[in-house]
C-alpha positions as CSV (number, residue, x, y, z in Angstrom):
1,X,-19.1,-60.6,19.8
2,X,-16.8,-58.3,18.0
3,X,-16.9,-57.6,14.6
4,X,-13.1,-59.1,13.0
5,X,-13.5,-56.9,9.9
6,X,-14.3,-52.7,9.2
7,X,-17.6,-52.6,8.2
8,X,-19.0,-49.6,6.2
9,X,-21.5,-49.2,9.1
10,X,-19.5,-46.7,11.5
11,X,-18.2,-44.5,8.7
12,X,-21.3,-44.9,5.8
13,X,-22.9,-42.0,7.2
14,X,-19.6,-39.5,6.3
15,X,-19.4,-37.0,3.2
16,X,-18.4,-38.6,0.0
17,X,-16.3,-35.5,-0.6
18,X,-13.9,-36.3,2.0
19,X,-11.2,-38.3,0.0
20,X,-11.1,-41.3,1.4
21,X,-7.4,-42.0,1.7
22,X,-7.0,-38.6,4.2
23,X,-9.8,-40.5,6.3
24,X,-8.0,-43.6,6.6
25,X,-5.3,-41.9,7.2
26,X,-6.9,-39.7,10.1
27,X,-8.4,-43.1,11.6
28,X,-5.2,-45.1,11.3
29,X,-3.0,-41.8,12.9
30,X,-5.6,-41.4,16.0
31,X,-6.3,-44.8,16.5
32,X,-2.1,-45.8,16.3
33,X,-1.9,-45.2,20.4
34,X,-4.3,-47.5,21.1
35,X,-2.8,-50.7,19.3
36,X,0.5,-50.3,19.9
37,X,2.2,-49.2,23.4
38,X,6.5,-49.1,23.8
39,X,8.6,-49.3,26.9
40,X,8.4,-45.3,27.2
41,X,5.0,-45.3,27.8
42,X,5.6,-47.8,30.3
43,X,8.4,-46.3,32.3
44,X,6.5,-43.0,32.0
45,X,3.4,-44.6,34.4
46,X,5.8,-46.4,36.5
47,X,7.2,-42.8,37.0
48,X,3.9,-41.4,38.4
49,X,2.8,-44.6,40.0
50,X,5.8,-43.9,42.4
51,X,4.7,-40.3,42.6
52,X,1.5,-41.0,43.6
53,X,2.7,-43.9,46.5
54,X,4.7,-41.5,48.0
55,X,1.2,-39.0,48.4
56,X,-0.2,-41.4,49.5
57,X,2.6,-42.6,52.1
58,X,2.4,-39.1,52.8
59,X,-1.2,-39.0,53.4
60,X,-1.5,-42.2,55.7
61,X,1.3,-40.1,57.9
62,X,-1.4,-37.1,58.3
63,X,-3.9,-39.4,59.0
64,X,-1.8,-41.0,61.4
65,X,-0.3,-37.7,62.9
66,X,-2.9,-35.2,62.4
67,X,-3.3,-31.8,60.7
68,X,0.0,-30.7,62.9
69,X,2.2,-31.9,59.7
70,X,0.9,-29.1,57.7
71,X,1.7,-25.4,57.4
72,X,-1.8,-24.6,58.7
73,X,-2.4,-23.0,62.1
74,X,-5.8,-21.8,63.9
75,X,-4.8,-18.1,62.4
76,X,-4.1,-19.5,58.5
77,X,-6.4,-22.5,58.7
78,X,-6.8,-22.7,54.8
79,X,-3.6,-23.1,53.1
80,X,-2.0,-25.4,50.0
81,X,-4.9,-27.9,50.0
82,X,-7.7,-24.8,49.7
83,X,-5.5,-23.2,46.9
84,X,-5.2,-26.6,44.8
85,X,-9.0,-27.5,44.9
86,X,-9.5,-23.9,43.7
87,X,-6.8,-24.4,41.0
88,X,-8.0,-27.5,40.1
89,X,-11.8,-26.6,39.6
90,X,-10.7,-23.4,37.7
91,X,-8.9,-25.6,35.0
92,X,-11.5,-27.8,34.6
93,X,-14.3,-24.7,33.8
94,X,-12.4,-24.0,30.7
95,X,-12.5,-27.2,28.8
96,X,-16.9,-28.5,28.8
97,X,-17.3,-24.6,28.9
98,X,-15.4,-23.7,25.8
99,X,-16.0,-26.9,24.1
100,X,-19.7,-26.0,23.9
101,X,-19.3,-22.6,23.7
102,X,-17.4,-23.6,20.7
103,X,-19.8,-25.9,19.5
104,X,-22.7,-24.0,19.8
105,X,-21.4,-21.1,17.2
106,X,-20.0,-24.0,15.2
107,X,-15.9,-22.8,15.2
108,X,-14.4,-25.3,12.8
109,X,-11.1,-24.8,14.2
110,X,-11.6,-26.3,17.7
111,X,-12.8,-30.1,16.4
112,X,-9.7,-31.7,16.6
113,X,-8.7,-30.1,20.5
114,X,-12.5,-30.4,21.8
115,X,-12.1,-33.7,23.6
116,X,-9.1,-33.0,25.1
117,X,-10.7,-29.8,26.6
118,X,-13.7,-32.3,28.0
119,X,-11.0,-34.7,29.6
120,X,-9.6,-31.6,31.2
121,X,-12.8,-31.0,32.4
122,X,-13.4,-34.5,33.7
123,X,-10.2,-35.4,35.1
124,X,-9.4,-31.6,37.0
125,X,-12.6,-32.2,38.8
126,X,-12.1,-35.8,39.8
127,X,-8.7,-34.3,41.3
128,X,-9.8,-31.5,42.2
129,X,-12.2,-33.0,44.2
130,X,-10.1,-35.1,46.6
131,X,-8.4,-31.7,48.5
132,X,-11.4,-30.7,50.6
133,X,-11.2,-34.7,51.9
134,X,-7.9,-34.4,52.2
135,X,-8.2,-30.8,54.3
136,X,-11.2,-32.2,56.4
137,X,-7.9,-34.0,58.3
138,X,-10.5,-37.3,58.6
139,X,-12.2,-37.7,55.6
140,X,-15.1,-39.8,57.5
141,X,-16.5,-36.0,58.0
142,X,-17.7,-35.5,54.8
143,X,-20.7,-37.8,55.5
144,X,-21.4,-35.3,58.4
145,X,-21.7,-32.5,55.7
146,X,-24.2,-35.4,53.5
147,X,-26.3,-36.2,56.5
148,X,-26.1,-33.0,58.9
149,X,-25.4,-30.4,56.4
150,X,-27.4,-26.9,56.7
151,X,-28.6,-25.7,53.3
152,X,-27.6,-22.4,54.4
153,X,-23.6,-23.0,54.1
154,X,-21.9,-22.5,51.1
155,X,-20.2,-25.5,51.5
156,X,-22.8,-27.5,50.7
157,X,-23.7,-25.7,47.5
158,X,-20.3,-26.9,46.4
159,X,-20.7,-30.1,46.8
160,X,-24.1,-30.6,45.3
161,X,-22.8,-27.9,42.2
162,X,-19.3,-30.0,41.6
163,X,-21.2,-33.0,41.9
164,X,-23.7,-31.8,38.9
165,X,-21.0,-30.5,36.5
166,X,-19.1,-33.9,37.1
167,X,-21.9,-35.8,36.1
168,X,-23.1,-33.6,33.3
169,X,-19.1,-32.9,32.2
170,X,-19.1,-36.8,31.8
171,X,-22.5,-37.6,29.9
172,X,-20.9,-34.8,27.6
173,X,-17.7,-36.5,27.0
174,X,-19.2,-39.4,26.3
175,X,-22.0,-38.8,24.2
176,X,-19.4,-37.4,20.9
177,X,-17.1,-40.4,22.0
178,X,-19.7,-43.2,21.0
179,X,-19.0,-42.8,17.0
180,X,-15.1,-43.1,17.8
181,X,-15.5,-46.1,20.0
182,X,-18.0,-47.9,17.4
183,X,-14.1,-47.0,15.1
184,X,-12.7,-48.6,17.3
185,X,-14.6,-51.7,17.7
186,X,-14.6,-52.2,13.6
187,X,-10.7,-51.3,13.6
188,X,-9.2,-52.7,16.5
189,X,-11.1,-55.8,17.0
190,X,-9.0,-58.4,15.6
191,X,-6.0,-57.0,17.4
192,X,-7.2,-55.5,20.7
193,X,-6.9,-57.7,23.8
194,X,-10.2,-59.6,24.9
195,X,-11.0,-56.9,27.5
196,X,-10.8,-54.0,25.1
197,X,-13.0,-55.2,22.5
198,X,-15.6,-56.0,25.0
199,X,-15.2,-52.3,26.2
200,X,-15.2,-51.0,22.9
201,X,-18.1,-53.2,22.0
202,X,-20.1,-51.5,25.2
203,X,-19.2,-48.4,25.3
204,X,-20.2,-48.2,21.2
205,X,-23.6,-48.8,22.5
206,X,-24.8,-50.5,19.2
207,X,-23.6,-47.4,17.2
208,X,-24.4,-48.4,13.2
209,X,-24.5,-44.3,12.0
210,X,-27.7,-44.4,10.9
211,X,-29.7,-41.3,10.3
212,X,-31.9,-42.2,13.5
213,X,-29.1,-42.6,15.7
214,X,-27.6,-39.7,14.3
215,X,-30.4,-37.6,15.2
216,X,-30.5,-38.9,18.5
217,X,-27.2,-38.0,18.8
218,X,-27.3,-34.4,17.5
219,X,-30.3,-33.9,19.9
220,X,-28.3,-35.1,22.7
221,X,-25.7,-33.2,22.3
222,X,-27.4,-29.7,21.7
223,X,-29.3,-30.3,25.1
224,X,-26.1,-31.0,26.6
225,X,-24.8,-28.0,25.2
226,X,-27.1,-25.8,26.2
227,X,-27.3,-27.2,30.1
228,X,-23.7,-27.4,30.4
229,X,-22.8,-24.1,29.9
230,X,-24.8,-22.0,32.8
231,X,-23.9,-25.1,35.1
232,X,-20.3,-24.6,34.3
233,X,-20.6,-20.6,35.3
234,X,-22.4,-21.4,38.4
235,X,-20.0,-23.7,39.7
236,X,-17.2,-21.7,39.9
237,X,-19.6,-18.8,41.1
238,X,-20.2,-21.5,44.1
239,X,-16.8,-21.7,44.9
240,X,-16.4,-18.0,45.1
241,X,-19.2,-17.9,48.0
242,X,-17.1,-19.9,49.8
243,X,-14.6,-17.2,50.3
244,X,-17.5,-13.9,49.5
245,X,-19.7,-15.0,52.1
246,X,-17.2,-14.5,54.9
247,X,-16.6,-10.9,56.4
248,X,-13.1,-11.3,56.5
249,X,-11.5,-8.2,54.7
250,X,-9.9,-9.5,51.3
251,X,-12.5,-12.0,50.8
252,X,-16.2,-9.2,51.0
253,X,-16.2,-8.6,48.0
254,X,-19.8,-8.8,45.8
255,X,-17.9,-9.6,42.1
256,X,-15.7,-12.7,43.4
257,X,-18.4,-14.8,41.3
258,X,-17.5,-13.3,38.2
259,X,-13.8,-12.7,38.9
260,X,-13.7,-16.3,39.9
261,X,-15.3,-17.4,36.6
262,X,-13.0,-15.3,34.6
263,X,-9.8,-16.8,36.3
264,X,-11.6,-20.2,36.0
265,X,-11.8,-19.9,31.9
266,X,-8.0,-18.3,31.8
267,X,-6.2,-20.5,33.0
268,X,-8.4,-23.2,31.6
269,X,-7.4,-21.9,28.3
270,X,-4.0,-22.1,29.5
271,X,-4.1,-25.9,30.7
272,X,-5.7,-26.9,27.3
273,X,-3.0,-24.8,25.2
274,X,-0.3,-26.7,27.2
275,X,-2.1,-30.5,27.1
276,X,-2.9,-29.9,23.5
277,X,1.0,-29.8,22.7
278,X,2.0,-32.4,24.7
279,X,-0.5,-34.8,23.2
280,X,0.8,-33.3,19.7
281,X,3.9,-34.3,19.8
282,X,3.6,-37.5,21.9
283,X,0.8,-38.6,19.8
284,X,2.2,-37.5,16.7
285,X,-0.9,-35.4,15.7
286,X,0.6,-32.1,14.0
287,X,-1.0,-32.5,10.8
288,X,-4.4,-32.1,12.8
289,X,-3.4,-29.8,15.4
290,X,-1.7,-27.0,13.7
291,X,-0.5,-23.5,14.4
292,X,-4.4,-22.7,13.8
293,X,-5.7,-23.8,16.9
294,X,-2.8,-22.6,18.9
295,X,-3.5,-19.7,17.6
296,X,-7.2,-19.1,18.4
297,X,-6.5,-20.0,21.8
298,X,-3.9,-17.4,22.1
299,X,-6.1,-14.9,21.1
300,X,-9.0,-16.5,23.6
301,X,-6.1,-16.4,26.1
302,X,-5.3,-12.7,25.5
303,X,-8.6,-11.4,25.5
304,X,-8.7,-13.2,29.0
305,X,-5.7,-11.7,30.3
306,X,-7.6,-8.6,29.9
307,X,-10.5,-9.4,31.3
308,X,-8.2,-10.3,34.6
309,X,-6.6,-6.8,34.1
310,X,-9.8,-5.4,34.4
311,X,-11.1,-7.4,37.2
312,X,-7.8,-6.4,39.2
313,X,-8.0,-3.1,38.3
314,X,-11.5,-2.6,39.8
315,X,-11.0,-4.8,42.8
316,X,-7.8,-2.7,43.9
317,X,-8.5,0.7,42.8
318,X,-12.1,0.1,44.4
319,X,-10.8,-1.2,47.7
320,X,-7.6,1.0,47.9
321,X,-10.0,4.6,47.8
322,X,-12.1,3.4,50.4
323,X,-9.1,1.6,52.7
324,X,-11.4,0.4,55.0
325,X,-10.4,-1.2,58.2
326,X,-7.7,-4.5,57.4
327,X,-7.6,-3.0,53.5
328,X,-4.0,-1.0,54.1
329,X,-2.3,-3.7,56.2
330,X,-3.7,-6.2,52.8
331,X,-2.5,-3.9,50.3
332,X,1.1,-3.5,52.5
333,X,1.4,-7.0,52.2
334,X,0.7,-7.2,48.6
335,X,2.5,-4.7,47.0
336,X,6.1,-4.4,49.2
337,X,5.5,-7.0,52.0
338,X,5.5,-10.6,52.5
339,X,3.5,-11.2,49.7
340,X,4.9,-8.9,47.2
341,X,7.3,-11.0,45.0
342,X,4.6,-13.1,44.1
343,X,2.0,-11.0,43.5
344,X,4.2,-8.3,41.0
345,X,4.7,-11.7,39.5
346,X,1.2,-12.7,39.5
347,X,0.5,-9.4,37.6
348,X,3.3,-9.2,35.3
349,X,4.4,-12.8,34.6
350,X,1.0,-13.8,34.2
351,X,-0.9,-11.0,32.7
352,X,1.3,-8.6,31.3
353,X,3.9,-10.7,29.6
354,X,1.9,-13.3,28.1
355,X,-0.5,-10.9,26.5
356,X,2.8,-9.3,24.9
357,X,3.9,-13.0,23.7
358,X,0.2,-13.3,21.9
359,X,0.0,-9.8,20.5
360,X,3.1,-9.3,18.4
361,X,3.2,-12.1,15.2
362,X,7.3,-12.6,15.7
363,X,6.4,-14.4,19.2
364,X,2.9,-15.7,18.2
365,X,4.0,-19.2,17.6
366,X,3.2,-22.4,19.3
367,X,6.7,-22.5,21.3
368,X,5.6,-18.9,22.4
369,X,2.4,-19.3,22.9
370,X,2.7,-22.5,24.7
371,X,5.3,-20.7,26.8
372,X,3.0,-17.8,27.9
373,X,0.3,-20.1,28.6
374,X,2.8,-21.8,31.3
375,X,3.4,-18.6,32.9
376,X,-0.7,-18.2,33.2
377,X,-1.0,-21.5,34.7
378,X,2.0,-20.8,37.6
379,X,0.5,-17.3,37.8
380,X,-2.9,-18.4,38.4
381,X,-1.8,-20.6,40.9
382,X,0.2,-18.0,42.8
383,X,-3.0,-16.0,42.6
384,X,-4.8,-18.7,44.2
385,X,-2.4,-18.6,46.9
386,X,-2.4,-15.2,47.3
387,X,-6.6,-14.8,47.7
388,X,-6.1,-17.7,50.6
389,X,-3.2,-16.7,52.3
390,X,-3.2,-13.5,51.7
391,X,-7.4,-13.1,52.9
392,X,-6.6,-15.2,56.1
393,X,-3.1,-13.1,56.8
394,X,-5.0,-9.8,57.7
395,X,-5.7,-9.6,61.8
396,X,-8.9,-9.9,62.8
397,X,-8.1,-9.0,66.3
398,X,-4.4,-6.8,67.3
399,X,-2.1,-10.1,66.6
400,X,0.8,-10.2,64.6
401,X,0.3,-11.8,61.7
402,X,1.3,-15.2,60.9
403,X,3.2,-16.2,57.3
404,X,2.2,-19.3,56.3
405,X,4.7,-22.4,54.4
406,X,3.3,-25.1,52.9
407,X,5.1,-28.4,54.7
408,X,6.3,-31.4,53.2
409,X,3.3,-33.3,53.9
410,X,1.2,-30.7,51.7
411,X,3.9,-29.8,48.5
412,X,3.2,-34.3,48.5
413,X,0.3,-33.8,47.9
414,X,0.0,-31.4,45.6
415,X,3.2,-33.4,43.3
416,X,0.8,-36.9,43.6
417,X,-2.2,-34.5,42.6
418,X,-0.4,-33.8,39.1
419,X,0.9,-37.0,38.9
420,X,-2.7,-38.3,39.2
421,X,-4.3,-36.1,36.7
422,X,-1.2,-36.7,34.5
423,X,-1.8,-40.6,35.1
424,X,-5.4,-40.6,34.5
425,X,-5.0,-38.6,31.1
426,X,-2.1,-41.2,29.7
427,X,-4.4,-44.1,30.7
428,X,-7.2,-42.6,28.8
429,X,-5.1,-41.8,25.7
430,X,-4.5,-45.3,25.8
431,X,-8.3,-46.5,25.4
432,X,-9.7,-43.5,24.1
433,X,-9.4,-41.5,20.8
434,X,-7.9,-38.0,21.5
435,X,-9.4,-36.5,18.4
436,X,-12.8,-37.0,17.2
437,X,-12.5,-38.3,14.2
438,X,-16.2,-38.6,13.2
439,X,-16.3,-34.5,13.7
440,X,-13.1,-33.7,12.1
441,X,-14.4,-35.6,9.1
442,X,-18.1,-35.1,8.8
443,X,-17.8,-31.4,9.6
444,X,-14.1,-30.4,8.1
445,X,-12.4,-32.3,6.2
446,X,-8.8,-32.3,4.5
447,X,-8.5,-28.3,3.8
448,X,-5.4,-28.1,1.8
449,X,-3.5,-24.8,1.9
450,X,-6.1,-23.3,3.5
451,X,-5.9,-20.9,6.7
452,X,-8.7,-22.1,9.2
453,X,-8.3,-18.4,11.3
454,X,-7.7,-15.0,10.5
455,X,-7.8,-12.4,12.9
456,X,-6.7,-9.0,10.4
457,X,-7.3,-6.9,13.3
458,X,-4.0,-7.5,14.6
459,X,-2.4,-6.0,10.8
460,X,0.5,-8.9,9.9
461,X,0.8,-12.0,9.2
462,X,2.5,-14.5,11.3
463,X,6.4,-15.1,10.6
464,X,5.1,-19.2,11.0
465,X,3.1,-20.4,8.7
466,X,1.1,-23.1,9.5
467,X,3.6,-26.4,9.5
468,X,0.7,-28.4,8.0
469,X,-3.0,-27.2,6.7
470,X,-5.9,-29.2,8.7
């Protein structure tokens, strides 16, 4: 059933330029995880496996118990579980988005990261997803919203828009992955347990390389290009409405859609800077993934960080000239009340500070640049948490206002939420390639000495030169 030798069939169809000894060695460096696995890897599931029992120990209890475990109250009745689905869904906008984006003008740099940007995509939504069960208190309700729904709520253009980008996010991480897994089926068959080969040997869908099937496979993946990218804008927009459509004071606003977009790619960027050098070093791919691409996504990541300074800047200039009625008690809270420390840090540790790390060349390396995109990912959290918290803080009638803490019950969920998302990418860098290698080699190729990016703009050359040319 599987072929016991490497045929020429899966790599005939490459460029005779490439030498053939860097393609082997490609093949043999990105295929290495998924022969061999040591007791690390190992302890490093069994780590989140216990994560992910307690969340869901944790969980039973709520169902159990009720709502009444959590922070949330009839006055904050959206709290930790609202803020991680929109955190979740944001980080998965930037990977299918910029992967096509990137495909579409044809950036050379971004071949070896584009897969891991689609598994961001994938796996943040299938996460992501689970918090509005979780939230509903019994998650038999959802099939109220299938069944009963009203086309008119907002909710239910969220479901049916998540549910579209997770199916299209998932044809589109498959269709570049059939080449690598046909690799894998011609170099891991006489080693790969029984189950793997046959997984391989489907999931290569009879892949030969020939010039019909590669055409197939081009045309494929330009209409997939080309759908993905408006459905990846709407989506987030969709999850906006949910908070737009209300009349509650913090949350009218007519440019959340685009404001939610623009936080959406941000700390997308941010997530795929971050899960690019972890997979670097633990897959021992830094003579693919260089300072080059952490580089470009700096500069994506900067030129996002002023987008969001723009996007603040109207929405709080805007709203603070007008101070209409809930505005001033929202803009007490913000800037010296109970919300203040984390939104100055919000502003400054996640838009100010990074764009600094980027913008001067003695602090644009990956250690910096992988720093500042950590302080974009806690930043865009907190700013999650204060659009929720801080929207349903502001009186609708003459009540005190509540504050709002996130119980024990809820911070579980949100560790076995990470730990789920980190489990699901291990277990998939264990069966699938992280690094296309039929892209990396067809359309790049060994580039000796050679600087993929140069942004002369910016006037100086890095003080880190690239550890490796790709």
């Amino acid at each position: 059933m599987v072929a016991m030798r490497q045929p020429a069939r899966s790599t005939a169809h490459l460029p005779l330029e490439v030498p053939a000894e860097w393609r082997e060695g490609l093949e043999s460096n990105v295929l290495a995880p998924l022969a061999r696995t040591s007791w690390r890897y190992f302890a490093w599931i069994g780590f989140l496996a216990v994560v992910i029992a307690w969340a869901v120990v944790m969980y039973v209890h709520q169902l159990q118990t009720g709502l009444v475990v959590t922070g949330m109250r009839d006055r904050i009745s959206w709290g930790l579980y609202i803020i991680s689905f929109v955190f979740f869904i944001g980080i998965s906008h930037a990977g299918t988005l910029l992967s096509a984006i990137l495909r579409v003008v044809k950036a050379r740099w971004q071949l070896p990261v584009t897969r891991m940007a689609e598994f961001i995509t994938v796996v943040a939504l299938m996460v992501g997803g689970l918090f509005p069960l979780i939230d509903l208190g019994r998650p038999d309700r959802i099939l109220n919203m299938i069944w009963y729904g009203r086309w008119q709520s907002p909710l239910v253009w969220d479901f049916l828009a998540i549910t579209t980008y997770l199916t299209g996010s998932a044809i589109y991480l498959y269709l570049p992955l059939i080449p690598d897994f046909a690799l894998c089926r011609d170099r891991l068959g006489p080693t790969a347990p029984a189950w793997k080969r046959g997984f391989f040997n489907l999931a290569a869908a009879g892949w030969t390389g020939s010039a019909v099937q590669r055409r197939a496979l081009d045309r494929a993946m330009t209409i997939m290009m080309i759908v993905i990218i408006p459905v990846a804008v709407s989506v987030h927009t969709v999850v906006s409405w949910i908070f737009a459509m209300t009349l509650r004071e913090p949350f009218n606003s007519t440019v959340f859609g685009a404001y939610f977009v623009a936080g959406a790619i941000f700390s997308g960027v941010a997530a795929i800077i971050i899960l690019m050098a972890v997979l670097r070093r633990v897959l021992h791919l830094e003579e693919y993934i260089t300072i080059n691409q952490f580089k470009a996504l700096g500069f994506f990541l900067l030129a996002m960080s002023l987008v969001m300074v723009y996007f603040n800047a109207s929405e709080y200039i805007v709203t603070g000239y007008k101070m209409e009625a809930g505005a001033p008690f929202h803009f007490h809270d913000l800037l010296v009340g109970y919300l203040g420390p984390y939104f100055w840090f919000y502003l400054v540790g996640g838009l100010v500070v990074p764009a600094l790390i980027i913008t001067f060349p003695r602090t644009r390396t990956i250690k910096g640049i992988v720093f500042a995109a950590v302080l974009v990912l806690i930043a865009m959290w907190i700013e999650r948490y204060l659009i929720v918290v801080g929207g349903f803080r502001v009186p609708l009638m003459p009540y005190t206002a509540r504050h709002y803490g996130p119980s024990l019950t809820e911070w579980s969920m949100l560790a076995g939420a990470f730990a789920l998302f980190a489990l699901i990418i291990s277990v998939f860098a264990k069966i699938f390639p992280m690094v296309s290698v039929w892209e990396v080699v067809e359309h790049r190729g060994p580039e000796p000495g050679e600087e993929v990016l140069e942004f002369p703009s910016f006037g100086s050359t890095d003080a880190q030169a690239p550890e490796v040319a790709s």
